[in-house]
N, C-alpha and C positions, 0 to 999 in steps of 0.2 A: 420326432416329437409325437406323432401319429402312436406311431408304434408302440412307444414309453406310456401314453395315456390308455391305449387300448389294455397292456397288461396291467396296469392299475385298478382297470375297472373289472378284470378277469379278477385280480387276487380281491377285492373291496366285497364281489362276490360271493365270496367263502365266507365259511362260519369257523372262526378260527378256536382252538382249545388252548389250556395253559396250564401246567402241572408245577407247581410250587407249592413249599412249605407243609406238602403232606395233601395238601387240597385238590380239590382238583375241581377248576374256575370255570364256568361257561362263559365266552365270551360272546359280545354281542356285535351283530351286523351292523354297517357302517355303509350307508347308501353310496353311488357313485360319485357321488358332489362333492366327499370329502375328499377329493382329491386337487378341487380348488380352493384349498385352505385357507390361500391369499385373501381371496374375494369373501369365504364365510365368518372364518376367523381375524377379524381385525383385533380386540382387545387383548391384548398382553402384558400379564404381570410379570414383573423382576423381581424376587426377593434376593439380595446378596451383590453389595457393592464396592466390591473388593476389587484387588489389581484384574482378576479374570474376566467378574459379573461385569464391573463399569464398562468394559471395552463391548463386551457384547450387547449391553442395549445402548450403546452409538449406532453399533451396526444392525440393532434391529429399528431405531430410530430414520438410521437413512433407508432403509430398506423399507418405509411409509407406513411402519406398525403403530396403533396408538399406544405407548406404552404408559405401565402405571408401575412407580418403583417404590421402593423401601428398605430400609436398615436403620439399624440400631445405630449406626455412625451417622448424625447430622448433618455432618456437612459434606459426608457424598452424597445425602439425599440434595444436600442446596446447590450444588455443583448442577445436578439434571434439572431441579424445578426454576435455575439461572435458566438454564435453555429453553424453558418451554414444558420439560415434561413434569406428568404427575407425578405427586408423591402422597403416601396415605403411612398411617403412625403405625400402623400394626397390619402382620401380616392377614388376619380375618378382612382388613378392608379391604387391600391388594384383592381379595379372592371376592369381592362383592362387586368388583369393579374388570373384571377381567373373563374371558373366557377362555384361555391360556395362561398359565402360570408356569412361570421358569424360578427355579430355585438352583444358586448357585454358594455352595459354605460351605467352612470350614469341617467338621466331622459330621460321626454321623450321629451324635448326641443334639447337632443344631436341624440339622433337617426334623430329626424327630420331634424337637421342640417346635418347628415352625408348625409344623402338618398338626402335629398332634396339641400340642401344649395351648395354654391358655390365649386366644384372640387367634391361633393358630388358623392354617386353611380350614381344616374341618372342625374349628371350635361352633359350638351351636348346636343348630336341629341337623338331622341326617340327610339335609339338603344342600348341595351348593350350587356356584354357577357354576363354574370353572368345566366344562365336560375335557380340558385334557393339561394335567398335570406333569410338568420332565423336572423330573431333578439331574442336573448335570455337577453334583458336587461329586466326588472322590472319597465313598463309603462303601462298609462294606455290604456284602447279596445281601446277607441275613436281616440286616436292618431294611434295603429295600424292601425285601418280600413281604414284610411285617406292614411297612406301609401301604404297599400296594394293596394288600387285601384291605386296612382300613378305607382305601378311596375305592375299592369294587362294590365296597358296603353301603358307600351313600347314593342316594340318587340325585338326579338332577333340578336344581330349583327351577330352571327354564328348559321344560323340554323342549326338543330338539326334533330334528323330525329323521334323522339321520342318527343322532347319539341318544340311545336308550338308559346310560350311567357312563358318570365319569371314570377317566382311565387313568394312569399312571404308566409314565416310560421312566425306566434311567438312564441318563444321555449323558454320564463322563464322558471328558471332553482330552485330546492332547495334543500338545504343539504349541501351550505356555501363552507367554503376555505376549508377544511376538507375534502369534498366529492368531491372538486373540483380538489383535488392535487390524490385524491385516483382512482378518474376518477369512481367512485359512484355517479354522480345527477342522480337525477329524471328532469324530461324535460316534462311539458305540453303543450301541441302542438296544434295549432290554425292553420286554413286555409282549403287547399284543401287534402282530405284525399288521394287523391292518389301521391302528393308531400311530405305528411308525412312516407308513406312507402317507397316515395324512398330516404327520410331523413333517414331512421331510421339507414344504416352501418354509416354515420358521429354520429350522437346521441350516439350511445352507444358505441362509441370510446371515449368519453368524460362525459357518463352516463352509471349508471344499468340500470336505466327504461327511458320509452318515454310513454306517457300516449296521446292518442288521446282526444282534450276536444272537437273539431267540426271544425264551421268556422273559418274564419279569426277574430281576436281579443278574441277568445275563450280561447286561452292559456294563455292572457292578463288576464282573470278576474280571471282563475282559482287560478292565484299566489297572486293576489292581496287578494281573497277569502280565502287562505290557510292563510295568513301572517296575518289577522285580525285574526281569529280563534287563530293562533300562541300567537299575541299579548296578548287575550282574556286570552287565558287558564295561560299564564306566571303573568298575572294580578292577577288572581284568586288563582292559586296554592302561589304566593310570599304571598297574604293576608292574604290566611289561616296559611299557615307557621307562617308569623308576628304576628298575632292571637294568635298562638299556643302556642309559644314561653311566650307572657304576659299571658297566662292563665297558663304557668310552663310547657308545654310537650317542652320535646326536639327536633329540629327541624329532628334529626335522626330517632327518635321514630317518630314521626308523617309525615315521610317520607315512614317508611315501613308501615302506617297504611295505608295513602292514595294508596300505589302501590299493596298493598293487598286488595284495596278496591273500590268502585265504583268512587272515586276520583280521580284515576289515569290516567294519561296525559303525555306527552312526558318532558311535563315540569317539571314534578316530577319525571320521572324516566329515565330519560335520559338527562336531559338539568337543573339537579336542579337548583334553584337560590339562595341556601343556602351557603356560604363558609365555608369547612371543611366537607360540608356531601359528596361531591362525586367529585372523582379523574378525569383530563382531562375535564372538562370544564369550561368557564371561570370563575364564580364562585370561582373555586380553582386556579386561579393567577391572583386575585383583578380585576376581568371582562373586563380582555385585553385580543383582538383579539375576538372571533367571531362576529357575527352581531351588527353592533356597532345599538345604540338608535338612532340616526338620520337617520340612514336607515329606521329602523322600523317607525320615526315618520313620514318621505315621502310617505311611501308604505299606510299607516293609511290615511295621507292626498289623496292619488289617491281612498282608497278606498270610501271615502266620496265623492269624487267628482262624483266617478262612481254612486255612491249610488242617489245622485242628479242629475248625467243626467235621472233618471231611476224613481225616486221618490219614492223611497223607505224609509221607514222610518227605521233609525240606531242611536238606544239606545248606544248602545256599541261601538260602532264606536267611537263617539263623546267625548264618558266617556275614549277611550283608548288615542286619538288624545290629548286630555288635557292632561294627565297624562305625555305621552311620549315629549310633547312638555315642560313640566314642567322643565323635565328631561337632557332636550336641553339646556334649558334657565339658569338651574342651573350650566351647564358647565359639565355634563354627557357626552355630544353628542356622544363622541369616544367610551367610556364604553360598553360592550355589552350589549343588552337590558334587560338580568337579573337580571343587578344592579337594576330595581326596587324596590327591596325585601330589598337592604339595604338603598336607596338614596330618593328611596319617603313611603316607609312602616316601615323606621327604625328597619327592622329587625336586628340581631343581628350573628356574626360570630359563629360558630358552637365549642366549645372548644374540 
């Protein structure tokens, strides 16, 4: 512990730099203290109370934060303020009341609406409280970076004696409503590496891991990059399955060959898409509840888009993007994204 606090206070040291969107940011020193973020930063705003947002301010709730929430949905706000916690009508009051603010939504037209748009975080004069801003939604860099420079531009309405302006992290999150109620995500983290260490006591009140990916928007691609790979391998593993199945192996048996074999994948042995071969995921209660297929097929669209700001060429991309939008259009959308194996490969339920 010794140890982990000493190189905290070595990197907190440093005068860190950040190159995005053509600019190129100065960033500002972060005294030693922030690395007891617990004891300095108690106020924490939620914007977004959704299957994901709710679970994590339970667990930034038990984890002794004061929280302050909000959404457009009513009565997840009345769900938190039944327990005890705040609630405020618009996301500008969240941010008048908080010195943390976590935003958790659906694209990245709502983040920009929160931060930017009317009552938003930064609606007003170029002051706020808030000195550290994470967005843990599932959008793409380009929109992060656009934000972040807006919160590098304001200053602080309570300085600080430690934070000189507020920051902005992106902190996509993976490992679903599961991980999210068990207070298990992983957290990819984008921006100023010395705001991510004094991120990390909130992070892991709401995660096991927090992964540094670099600058600002870095935590953006990294999820976006993970979720194609995701899509990729659940494509492959359901094919071969489907495959299997019409050449006669059972999808059991050809389950434990691939997990015993250089085929093995999360999607084979942990997230099968077979129904009947494996217990507790959706799969086994006709692919309700986890990551529905419309999710998967927005995160496949950002990541082609990203893929084109970039000019990169994506075979796979394009081949998953069709599929899962197939999947949409046939009235899947809700399903979790493994029903591939039955709804577009006509796989076959496991007897």
């Amino acid at each position: 512990m010794a140890i982990r606090r000493a190189q905290t206070l070595l990197c907190l040291s440093k005068l860190k730099t950040s190159f995005f969107s053509g600019s190129y940011l100065r960033l500002h020193r972060f005294s030693s203290s922030s690395s007891h973020l617990s004891t300095q930063f108690q106020d924490v705003g939620f914007i977004g109370l959704g299957n994901m947002g709710s679970r994590m301010v339970n667990n930034l709730v038990k984890a002794g934060f004061n929280v302050t929430v909000h959404d457009i949905n009513r009565d997840a706000m009345k769900m938190f303020t039944d327990m005890g916690v705040s609630a405020r009508e618009t996301s500008y009051e969240v941010a008048q009341d908080s010195q943390v603010v976590i935003t958790m939504l659906p694209s990245s037209s709502h983040v920009m609406d929160v931060y930017t748009g009317t009552d938003g975080l930064l609606h007003g004069d170029n002051a706020i409280r808030p000195a550290l801003l994470i967005d843990s939604s599932t959008i793409d860099p380009q929109t992060t970076r656009k934000i972040s420079l807006a919160v590098s531009n304001c200053n602080l309405k309570e300085k600080r004696d430690n934070w000189e302006k507020p920051v902005m992290l992106d902190a996509p999150v993976s490992g679903g409503v599961l991980a999210a109620e068990a207070g298990t995500l992983t957290f990819m983290v984008g921006g100023p590496e010395d705001a991510f260490l004094a991120a990390r006591p909130i992070l892991e009140s709401m995660g096991r891991t927090s992964i540094y990916c670099g600058g600002s928007g870095n935590g953006s691609a990294a999820k976006i990059c993970n979720n194609l790979a995701m899509a990729v391998s659940m494509l492959g593993t359901s094919e071969a399955l489907a495959l299997g199945q019409s050449l006669g192996i059972s999808a059991t048996t050809l389950t434990q060959v691939l997990n015993t074999s250089s085929g093995r994948c999360w999607s084979s042995d942990k997230y099968n898409p077979v129904p009947g071969v494996m217990n507790g995921v959706p799969a086994s209660r006709d692919y309700n509840g986890g990551f529905a297929s419309r999710l998967m097929a927005k995160d496949l669209n950002l990541a082609e888009a990203s893929a084109e700001e970039v000019g990169h060429r994506s075979v796979l991309i394009s081949k998953a993007q069709e599929i899962y939008k197939k999947l949409c259009e046939d009235g899947h959308e809700r399903k979790d994204f493994s029903c591939v194996f039955r709804h577009f490969y006509n796989g076959k339920d496991e007897v």
